[in-house]
FIKE-224409 format. One line per field, with one value per residue (C-alpha): residue number from 1; x, y, z. Coordinates in nm, 4 decimals, m for minus. Example, Ala and Ser with C-alpha at 12.3 -4.5 7.8 and 13.67 -1.06 7.14 Angstrom:
<recs>
nr <- c(1 2)
px <- c(1.2300 1.3670)
py <- c(m0.4500 m0.1060)
pz <- c(0.7800 0.7140)
</recs>
This chain:
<recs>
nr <- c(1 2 3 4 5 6 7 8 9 10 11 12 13 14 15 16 17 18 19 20 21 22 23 24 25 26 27 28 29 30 31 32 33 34 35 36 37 38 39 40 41 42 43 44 45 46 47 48 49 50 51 52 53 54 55 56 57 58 59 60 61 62 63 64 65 66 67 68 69 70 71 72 73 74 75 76 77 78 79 80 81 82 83 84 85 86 87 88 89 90 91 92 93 94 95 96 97 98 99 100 101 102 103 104 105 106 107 108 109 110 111 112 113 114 115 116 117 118 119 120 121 122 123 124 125 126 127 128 129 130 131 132 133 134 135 136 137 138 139 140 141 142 143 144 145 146 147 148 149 150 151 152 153 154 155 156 157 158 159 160 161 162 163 164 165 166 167 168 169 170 171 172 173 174 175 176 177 178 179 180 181 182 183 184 185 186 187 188 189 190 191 192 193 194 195 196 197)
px <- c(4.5008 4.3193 4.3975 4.2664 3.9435 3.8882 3.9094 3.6488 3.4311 3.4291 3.3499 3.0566 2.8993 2.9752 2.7857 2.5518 2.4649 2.5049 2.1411 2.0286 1.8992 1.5206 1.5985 1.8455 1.5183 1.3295 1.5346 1.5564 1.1433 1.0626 1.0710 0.7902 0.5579 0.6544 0.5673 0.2061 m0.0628 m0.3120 m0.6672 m0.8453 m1.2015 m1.3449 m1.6885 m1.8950 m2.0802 m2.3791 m2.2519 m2.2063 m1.9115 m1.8612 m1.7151 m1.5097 m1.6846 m1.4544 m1.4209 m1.2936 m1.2030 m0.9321 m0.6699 m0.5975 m0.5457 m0.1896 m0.0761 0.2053 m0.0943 m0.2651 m0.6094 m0.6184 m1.0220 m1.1570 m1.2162 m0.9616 m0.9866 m0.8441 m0.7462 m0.4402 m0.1801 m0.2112 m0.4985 m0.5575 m0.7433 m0.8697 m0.7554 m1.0386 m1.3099 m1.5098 m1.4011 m1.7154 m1.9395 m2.1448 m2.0944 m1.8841 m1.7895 m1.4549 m1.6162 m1.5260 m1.4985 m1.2580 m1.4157 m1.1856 m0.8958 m0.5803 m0.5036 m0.1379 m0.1137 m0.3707 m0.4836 m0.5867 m0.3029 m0.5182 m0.3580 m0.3738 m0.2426 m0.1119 m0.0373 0.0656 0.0106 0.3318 0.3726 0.3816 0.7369 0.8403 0.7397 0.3960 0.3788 0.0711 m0.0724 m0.4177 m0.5989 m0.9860 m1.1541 m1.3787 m1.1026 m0.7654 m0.5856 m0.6561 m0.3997 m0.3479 0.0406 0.1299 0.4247 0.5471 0.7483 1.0179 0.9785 0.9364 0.5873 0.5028 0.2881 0.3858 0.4748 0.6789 0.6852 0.8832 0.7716 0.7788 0.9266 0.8757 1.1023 0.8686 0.7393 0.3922 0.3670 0.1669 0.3716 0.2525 0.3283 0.1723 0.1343 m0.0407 m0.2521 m0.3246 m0.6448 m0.6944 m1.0507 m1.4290 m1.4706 m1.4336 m1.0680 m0.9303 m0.5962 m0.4154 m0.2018 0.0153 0.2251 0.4196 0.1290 m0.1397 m0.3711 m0.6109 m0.7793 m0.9652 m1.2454 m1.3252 m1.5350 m1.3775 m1.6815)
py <- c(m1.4623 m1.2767 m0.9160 m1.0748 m1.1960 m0.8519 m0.7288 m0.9730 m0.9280 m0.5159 m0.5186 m0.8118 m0.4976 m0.2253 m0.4429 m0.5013 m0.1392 0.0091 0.0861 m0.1449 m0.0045 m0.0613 0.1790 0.4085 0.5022 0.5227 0.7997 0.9273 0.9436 1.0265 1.3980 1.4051 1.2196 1.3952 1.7286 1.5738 1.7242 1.4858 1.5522 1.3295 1.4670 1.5358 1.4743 1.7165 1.6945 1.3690 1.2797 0.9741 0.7984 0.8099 0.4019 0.2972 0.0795 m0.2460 m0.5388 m0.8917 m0.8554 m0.5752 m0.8543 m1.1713 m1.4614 m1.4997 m1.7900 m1.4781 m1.2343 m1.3473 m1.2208 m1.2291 m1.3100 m1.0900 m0.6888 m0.5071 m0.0988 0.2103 0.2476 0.1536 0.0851 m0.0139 m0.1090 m0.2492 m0.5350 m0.4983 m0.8216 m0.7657 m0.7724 m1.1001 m1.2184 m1.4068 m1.1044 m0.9811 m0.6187 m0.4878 m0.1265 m0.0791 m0.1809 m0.3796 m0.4384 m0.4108 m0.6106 m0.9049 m0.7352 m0.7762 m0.4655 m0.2788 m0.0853 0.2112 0.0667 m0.1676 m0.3711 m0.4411 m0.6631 m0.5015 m0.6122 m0.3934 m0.4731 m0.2450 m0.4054 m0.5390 m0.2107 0.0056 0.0523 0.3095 0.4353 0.4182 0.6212 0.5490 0.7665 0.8107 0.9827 0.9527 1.1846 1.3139 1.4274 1.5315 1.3876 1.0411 0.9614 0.6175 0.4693 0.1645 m0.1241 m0.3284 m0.6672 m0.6069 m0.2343 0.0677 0.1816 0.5157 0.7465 0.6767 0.4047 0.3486 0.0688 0.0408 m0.1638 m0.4054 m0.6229 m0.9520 m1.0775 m1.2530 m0.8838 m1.0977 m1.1255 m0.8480 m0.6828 m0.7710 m0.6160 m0.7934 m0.4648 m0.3562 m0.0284 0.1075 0.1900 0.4228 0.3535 0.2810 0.5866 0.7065 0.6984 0.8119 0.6184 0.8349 0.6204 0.8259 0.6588 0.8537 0.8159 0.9929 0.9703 0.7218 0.7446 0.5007 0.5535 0.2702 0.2798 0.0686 0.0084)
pz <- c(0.6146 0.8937 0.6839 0.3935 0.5867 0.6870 0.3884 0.2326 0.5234 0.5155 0.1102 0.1934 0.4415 0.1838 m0.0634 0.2228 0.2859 m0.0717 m0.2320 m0.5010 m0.8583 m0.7279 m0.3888 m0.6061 m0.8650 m0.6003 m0.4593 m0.7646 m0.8578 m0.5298 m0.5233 m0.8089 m0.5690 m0.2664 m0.3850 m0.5037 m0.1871 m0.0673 m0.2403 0.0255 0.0008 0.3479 0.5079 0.6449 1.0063 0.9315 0.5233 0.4313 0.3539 m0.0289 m0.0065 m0.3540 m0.5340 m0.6432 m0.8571 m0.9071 m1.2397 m1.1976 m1.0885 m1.2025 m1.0136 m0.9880 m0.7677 m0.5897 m0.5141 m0.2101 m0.2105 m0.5912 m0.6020 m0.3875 m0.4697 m0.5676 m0.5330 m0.7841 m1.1303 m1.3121 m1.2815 m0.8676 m0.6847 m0.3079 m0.1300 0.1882 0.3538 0.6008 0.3934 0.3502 0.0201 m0.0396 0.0157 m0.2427 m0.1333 m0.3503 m0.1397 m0.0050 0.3490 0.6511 0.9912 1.2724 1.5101 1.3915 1.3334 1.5643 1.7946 1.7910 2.0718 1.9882 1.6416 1.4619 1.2733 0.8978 0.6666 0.3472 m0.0203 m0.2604 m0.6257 m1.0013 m1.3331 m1.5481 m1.7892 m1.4635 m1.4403 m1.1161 m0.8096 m0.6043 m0.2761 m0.0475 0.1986 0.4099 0.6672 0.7898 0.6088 0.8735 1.1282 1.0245 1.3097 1.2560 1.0137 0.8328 0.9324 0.6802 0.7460 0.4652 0.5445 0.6102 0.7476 0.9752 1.0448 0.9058 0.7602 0.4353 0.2057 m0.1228 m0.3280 m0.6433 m0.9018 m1.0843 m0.7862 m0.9787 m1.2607 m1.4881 m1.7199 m1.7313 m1.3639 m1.1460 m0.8948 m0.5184 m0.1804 0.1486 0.4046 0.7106 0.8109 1.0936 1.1803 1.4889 1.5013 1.3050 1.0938 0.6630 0.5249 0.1896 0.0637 m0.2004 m0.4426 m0.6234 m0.9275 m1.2411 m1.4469 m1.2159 m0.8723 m0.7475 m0.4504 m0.2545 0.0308 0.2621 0.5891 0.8905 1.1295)
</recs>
């Protein structure tokens, strides 16, 4: 009885610890988007920040996607919301401010919502930096997750094939300043400037 336990309980962990078909493609796609270089723009000494322009009407409301009627930044198939930004401004640039936002160690820990469309079927890898100073670089934590300077999300990661896809996250923010998020998917590049102030 106790051998046979063992036995039960060692293919449970193998189970456990084998990758599932989502993290399997993932490892699969990946090398496509890892070889893509970051085409952040970057700001010269007194230029404005060029701020992304969003929209309400990019994502439905969809009782899964928290944040569903407030702007929504990039092109399809994924987009971001800013979980920061006052929902019932009439601003519509990718613009808000830190003052509220709770502090992790050195940064500023930004709730930030990430969702792809129902045709998008793959990978999405998301990556950032300000775009006046090199060294301030954008790290990003899904739930559950490390903290890094990268993220990937597979999608879809909802069953319904009506349904958008939907990832809660957080970025870090070292400080106010211009940032450029690069979201790179199979079908192309979108990138998104916001201004933390």
């Amino acid at each position: 009885m106790a051998g046979n336990f063992s036995l039960i309980t060692l293919a449970m962990l193998v189970l456990a610890l084998s990758p599932t078909k989502d993290e399997r493609l993932v490892a699969q796609q990946r090398p496509a988007l890892d070889q893509r270089p970051l085409k952040l723009p970057l700001l010269r000494a007194g230029e404005r920040c060029p701020t992304t322009t969003g929209s309400r009407d990019k994502v439905p409301q969809q009782e899964h996607i928290f944040g569903s009627g407030g702007f929504w930044f990039g092109n399809d198939p994924a987009f971001v919301g800013l979980g920061w930004k006052d929902a019932n401004s009439l601003d519509d640039r990718a613009t808000f401010s830190l003052a509220p936002v709770p502090r992790v160690g050195n940064s500023a820990s930004a709730k930030t919502m990430w969702v792809s469309e129902p045709s998008y079927s793959g990978p999405i890898l998301i990556r950032g930096q300000a775009l006046d100073a090199e060294e301030k670089l954008l790290e990003f934590r899904a739930s559950p997750g490390g903290r890094g300077r990268s993220l990937y999300l597979m999608a879809p990661n909802i069953r319904s094939a009506t349904l958008w896809s939907f990832w809660p996250s957080y970025m870090y923010i070292p400080g106010p300043g211009c940032y450029g998020v690069q979201l790179d998917t199979l079908s192309g590049t979108t990138i998104v400037v916001f201004q933390a102030t």
